[in-house]
C-alpha positions in Angstrom: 0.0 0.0 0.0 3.2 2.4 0.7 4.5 1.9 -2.7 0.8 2.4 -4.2 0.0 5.5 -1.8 3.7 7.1 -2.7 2.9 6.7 -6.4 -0.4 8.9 -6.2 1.4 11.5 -4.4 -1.2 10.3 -1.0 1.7 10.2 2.0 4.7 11.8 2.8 7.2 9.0 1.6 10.5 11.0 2.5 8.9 11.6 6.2 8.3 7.3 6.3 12.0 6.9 4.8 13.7 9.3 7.8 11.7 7.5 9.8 13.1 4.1 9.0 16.6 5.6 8.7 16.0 6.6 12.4 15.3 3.0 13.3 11.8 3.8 14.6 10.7 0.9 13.9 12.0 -2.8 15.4 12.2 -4.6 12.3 10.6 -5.1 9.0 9.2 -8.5 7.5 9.2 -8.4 4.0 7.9 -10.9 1.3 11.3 -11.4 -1.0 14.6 -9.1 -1.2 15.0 -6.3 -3.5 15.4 -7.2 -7.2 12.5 -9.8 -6.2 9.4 -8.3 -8.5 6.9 -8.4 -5.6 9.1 -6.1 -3.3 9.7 -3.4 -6.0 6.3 -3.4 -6.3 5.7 -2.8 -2.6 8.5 -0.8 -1.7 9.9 2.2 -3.4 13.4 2.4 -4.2 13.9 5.5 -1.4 12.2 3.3 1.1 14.1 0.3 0.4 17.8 1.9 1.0 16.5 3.3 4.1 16.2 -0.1 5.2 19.1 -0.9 3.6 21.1 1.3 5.7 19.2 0.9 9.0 18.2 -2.4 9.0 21.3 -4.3 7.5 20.7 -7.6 9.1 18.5 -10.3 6.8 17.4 -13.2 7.9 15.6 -15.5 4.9 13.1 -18.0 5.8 11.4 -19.4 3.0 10.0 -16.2 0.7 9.9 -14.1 4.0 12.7 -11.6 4.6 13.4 -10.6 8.3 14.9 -6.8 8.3 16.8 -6.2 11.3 18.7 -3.3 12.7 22.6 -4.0 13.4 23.3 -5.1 16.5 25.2 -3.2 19.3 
């Protein structure tokens, strides 16, 4: 829904990305890894390298992608 909402110009997609480069949230569960069609889709490329960069730890399990933030 971010990617679609983002798209139509309907949420403040830089405000969500500072966010996540802030590490406000715990982690993120993702279906695939980027490159995979269905995450493009879902997440938009300024999105996606916040996570990247906050939450660098993956964990696959299956088609599931576990984002986690580095540990200190």
């Amino acid at each position: 829904i971010a990617a679609e909402l983002a798209h139509k110009g309907r949420y403040d997609e830089a405000g969500f990305a500072a966010m996540v480069r802030r590490g406000a949230f715990g982690f993120f569960i993702t279906r695939g890894r980027r490159g995979d069609g269905m995450f493009d889709e879902r997440w938009n490329p300024a999105v996606a390298d916040a996570m990247d960069v906050a939450y660098p730890v993956t964990v696959s399990v299956d088609d599931l992608t576990l984002h986690l933030p580095a540990k200190r």
